[in-house]
C-alpha positions in Angstrom: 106.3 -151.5 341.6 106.0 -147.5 340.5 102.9 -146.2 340.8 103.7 -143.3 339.2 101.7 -144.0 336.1 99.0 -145.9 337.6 95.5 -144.4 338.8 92.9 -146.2 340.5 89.7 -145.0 340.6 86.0 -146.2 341.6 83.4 -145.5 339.7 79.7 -146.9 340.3 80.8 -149.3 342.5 83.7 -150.3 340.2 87.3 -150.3 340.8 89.1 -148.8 337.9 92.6 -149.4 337.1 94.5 -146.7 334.6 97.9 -147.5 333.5 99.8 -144.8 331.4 102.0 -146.1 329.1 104.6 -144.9 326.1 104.0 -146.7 323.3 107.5 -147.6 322.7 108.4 -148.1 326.6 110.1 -151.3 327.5 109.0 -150.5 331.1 105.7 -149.9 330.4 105.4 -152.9 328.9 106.8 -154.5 332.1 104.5 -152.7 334.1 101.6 -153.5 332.3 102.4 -157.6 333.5 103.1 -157.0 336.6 99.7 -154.8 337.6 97.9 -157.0 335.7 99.1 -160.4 337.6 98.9 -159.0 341.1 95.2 -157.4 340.5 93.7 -160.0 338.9 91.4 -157.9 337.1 87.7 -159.5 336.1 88.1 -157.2 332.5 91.2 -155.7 330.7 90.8 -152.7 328.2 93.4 -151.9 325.6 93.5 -149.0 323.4 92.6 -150.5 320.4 90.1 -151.2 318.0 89.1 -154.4 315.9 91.2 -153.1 312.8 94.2 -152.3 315.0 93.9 -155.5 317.0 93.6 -157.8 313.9 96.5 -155.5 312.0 99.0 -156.6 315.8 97.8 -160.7 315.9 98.4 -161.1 312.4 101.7 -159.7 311.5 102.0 -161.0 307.7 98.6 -158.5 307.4 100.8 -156.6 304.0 101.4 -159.6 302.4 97.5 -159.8 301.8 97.3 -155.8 300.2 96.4 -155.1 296.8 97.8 -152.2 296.0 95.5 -151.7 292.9 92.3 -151.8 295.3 93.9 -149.5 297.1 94.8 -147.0 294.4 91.5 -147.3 292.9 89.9 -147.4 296.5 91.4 -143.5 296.7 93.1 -145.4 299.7 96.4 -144.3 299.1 96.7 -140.8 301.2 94.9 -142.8 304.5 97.2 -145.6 304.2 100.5 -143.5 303.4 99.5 -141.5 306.7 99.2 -145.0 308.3 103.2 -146.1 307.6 104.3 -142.4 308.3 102.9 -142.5 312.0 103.8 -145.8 312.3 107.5 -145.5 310.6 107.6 -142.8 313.9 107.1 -145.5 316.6 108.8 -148.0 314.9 112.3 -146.5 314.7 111.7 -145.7 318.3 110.8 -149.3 319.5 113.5 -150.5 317.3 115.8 -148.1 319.4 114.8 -150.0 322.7 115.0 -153.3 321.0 110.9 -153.8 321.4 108.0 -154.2 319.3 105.7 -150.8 319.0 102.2 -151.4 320.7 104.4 -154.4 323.0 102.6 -152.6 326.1 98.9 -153.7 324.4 100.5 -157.0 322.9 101.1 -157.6 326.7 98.0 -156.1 327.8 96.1 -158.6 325.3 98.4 -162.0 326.4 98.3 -161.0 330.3 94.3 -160.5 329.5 94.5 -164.9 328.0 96.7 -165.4 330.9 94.3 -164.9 333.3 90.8 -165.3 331.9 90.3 -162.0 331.9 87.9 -160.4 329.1 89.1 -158.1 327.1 87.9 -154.9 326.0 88.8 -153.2 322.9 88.2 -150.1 323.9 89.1 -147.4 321.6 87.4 -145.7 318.4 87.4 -147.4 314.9 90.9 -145.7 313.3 89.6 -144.6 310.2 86.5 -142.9 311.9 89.1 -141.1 314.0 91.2 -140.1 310.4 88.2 -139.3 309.2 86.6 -136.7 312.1 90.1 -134.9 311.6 90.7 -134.8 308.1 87.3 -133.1 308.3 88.3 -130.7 310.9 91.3 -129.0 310.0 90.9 -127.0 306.7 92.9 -127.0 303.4 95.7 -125.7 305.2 95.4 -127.7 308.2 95.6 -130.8 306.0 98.7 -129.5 304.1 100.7 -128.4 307.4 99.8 -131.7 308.6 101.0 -133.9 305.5 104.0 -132.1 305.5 104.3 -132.8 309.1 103.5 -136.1 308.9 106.2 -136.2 305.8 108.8 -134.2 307.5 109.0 -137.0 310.5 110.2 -139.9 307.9 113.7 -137.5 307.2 113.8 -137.2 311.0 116.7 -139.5 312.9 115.6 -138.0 316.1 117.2 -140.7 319.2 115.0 -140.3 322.3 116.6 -142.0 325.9 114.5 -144.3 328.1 114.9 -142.0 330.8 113.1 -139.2 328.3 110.5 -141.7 327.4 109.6 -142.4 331.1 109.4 -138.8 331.9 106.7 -138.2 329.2 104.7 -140.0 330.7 104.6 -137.5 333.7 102.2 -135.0 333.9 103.9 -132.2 333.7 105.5 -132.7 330.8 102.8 -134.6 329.2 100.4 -131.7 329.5 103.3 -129.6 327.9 103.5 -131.6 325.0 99.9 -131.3 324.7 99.8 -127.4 324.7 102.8 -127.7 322.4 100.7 -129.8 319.9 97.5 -128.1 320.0 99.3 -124.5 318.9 100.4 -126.1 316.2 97.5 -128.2 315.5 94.8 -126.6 317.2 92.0 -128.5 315.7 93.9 -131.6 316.1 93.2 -132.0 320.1 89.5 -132.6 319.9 89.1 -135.5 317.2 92.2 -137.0 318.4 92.9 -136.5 322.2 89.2 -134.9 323.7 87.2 -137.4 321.9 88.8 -140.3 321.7 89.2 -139.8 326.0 85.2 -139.7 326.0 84.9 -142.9 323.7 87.9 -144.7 325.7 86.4 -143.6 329.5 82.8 -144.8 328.6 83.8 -148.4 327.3 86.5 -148.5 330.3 83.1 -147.7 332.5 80.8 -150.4 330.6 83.9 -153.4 330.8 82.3 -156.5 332.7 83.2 -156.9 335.9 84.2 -155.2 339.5 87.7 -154.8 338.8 88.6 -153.1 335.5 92.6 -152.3 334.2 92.3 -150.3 331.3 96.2 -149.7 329.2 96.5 -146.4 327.6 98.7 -144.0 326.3 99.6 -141.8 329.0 98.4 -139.1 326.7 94.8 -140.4 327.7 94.9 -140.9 331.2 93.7 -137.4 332.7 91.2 -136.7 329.7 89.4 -139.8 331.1 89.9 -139.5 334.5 87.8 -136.9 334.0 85.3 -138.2 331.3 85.0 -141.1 333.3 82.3 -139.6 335.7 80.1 -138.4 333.2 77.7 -140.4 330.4 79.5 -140.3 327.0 77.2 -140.9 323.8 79.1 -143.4 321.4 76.6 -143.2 318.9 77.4 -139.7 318.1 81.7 -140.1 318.8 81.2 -142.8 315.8 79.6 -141.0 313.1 81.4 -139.8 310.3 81.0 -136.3 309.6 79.0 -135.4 306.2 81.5 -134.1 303.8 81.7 -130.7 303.3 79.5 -129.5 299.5 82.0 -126.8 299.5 84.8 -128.9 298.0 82.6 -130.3 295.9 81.6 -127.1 294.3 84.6 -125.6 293.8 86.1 -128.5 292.5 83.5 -128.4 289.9 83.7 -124.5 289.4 87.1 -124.7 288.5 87.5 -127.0 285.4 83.4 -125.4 284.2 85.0 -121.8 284.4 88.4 -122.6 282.5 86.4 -124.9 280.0 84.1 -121.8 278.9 87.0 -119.2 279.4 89.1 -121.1 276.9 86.0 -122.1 274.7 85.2 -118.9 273.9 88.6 -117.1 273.6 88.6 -119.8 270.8 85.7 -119.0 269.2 86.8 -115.2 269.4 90.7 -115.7 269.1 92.0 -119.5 268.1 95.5 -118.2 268.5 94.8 -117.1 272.2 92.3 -120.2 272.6 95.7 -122.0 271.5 97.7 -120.7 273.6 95.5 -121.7 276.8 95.4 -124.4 276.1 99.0 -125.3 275.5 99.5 -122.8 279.0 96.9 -125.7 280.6 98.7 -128.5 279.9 102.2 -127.5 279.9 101.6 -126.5 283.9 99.3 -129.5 284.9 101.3 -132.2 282.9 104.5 -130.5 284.1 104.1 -130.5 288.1 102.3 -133.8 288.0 105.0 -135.5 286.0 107.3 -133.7 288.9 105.5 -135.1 291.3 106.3 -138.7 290.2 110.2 -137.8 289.0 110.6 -137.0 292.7 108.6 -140.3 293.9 111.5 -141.8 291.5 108.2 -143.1 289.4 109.2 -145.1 285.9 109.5 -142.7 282.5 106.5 -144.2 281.5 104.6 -143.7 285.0 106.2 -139.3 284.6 104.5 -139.6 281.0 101.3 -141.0 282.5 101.3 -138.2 285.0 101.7 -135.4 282.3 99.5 -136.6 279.9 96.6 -137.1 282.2 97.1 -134.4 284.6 95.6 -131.4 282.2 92.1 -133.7 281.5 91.9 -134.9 285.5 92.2 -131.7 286.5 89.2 -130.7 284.5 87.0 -133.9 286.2 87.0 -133.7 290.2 86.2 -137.6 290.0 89.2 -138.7 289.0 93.0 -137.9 289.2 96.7 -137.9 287.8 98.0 -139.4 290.5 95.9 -142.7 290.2 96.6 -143.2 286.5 99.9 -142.4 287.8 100.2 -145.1 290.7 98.6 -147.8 288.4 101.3 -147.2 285.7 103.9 -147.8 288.3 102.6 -150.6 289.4 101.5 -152.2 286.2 105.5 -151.1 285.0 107.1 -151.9 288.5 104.5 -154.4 290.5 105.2 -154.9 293.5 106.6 -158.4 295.0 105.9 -160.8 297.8 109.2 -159.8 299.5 108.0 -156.0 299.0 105.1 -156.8 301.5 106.9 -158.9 303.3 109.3 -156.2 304.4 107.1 -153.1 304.1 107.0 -152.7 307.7 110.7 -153.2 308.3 111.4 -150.5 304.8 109.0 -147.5 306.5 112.1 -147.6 309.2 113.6 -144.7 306.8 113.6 -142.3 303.6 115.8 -144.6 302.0 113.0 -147.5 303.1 109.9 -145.6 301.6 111.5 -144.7 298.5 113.3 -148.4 297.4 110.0 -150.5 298.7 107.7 -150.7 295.5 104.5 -150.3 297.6 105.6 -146.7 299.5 107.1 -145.8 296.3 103.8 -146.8 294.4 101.8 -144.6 297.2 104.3 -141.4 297.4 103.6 -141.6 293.3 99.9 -141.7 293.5 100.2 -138.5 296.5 103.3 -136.6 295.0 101.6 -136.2 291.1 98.2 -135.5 292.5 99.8 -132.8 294.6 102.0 -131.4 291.3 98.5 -131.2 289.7 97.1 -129.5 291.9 99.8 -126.7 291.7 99.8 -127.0 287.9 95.9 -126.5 288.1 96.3 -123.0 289.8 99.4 -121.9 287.8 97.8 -122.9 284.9 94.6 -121.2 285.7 95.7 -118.4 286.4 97.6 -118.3 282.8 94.6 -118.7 281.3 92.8 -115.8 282.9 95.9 -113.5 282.2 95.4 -114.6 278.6 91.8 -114.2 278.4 92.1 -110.2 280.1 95.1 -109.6 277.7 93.1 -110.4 274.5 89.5 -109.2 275.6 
């Protein structure tokens, strides 16, 4: 047996087990077995959390989606992001002929096995999504959406051999500084934190002996961590949402409302043309949006009729109307669920599944309204200086 990616530790009189694992490693998923049968550990932690661990033991979990909660949920972005990251690991498992996540499948049956309790040990997902949505800026968020939507046109193949060396420090710890100048704010919410959250549940497991499977990623933040007292309370909260948003969303739509109000009242043939400049942009990149989801004509029209009014109210948006026309027009069926996690594989996959279609809709004409909101806003200004 390697011991290359296993660390033993003792902490308070424990003894502490760490095995470093790729997510999509065949071997680690071996290895995770084998140290598990010959320590017989009293508790095994896995790095997951309730949602994750009910989404791995119940694998028909689509089939029970509504995609019209989720649309009217505002879901749609969170759970796009969700089949994008996991599209990634998927099409590498299914490189090695495994199941992604087989190293905490085997972690969890190892764990039954041998009466072992288990430990989910890592932080709720969407508290996690939520900590770094709110940490990274507007441009952070676009740079990583377009990351995150860049990686489904990739056909990148990875070797085994490549897959075990990640997991060495060396290079680990270069993919790490690589990340973090890209995403600099992405470290702390997703790697820093999550190694304080995952090292003080490891530290409170039952029992003397403790194996804890993680991504290797992991395994020196809470080597680490692991000596000192972490507060959960405080890793769990969700961070209060910004007022700035909020205000500028509202700013916005007031300003252009009372611009083109009173270059009516002044000049209706200016006032006129605003507002034909307003919804010609919106209604134009928002129906764009959903041409290049492949939406139906009737979806495209949704999109450009209701991009110039959303675009004036921050509580609602083109995209929705948008998604729910689609899947009023085009609804999705049981074998769409059935095989959403098979279709994510590929670009191809995203954009013939009526769910991923559906979702790239409702995220594609939001984002076209957005542009046509700027465009458009600015045309109305130049209007208003050139009259007044």
């Amino acid at each position: 047996m390697s011991n290359e990616n296993i660390t033993k530790l003792n902490v308070d009189g424990k003894e502490i087990i760490l095995i470093g694992t790729a997510h999509v490693s065949k071997q680690s998923a071996e290895q995770v077995k084998e140290v598990i049968e010959l320590e017989q550990p009293d508790s095994v932690c896995v790095e997951l959390d309730a949602q994750r661990y009910q989404s791995i033991m119940e694998g028909n979990r689509w089939k029970e989606m509504d995609i019209f909660k989720v649309i009217k949920e505002k879901k749609a972005t969170l759970l796009l992001m969700n089949l994008v990251i996991s599209s990634f690991q998927r099409r590498m498992a299914k490189q090695f002929g495994i199941n992604a996540g087989q190293e905490m499948i085997q972690g969890i049956d190892s764990a039954k096995e041998i009466g072992a309790e288990l430990v989910l040990a890592d932080r709720n997902i969407q508290i996690t999504f939520s900590r770094i949505w709110s940490g990274v800026g507007f441009w952070g968020k676009a740079r990583l959406m377009a990351s995150l939507m860049a990686s489904i046109f990739s056909n990148e193949s990875i070797t085994e051999e490549e897959m075990e060396k990640m997991k060495s420090q060396d290079m680990l710890n270069s993919m790490l500084n690589d990340f973090t100048e890209y995403f600099p704010r992405l470290k702390k919410p997703l790697i820093d934190e999550r190694d304080q959250y995952l090292a003080q549940k490891i530290k409170e497991a039952p029992g003397d002996k403790v194996i804890a499977v993680l991504g290797a990623a992991h395994v020196p933040g809470i080597k680490k961590e692991i000596y000192n007292e972490q507060d959960l309370a405080s890793l769990s909260e969700v961070p209060p949402k910004s007022k700035l948003p909020k205000i500028i969303g509202w700013s916005i739509p007031i300003l252009i409302i009372a611009i083109i109000a009173y270059t009516f009242i002044v000049n209706p043939s200016a006032g006129l043309q605003q507002t034909i400049s307003w919804v010609i942009w919106n209604g134009s990149f928002s129906a764009l949006g959903t041409l290049v989801a492949l939406g139906h004509p009737l979806a495209i029209l949704t999109a450009f009729i209701a991009a110039p009014i959303t675009s004036l109210n921050p509580l609602i948006a083109a995209g929705w109307f948008a998604g729910l026309a689609q899947a009023f027009i085009r609804r999705p069926s049981v074998n769409d669920f059935e095989t959403l996690a098979e279709d994510v594989y590929n670009v191809k996959g995203f954009w013939n599944n009526k769910v991923t279609r559906i979702l790239l809709i409702v995220v594609l004409a939001n984002i076209g309204s957005s542009i046509g909101t700027f465009i458009g806003g600015a045309d109305v200004i130049r209007v208003f200086l050139e009259n007044f």
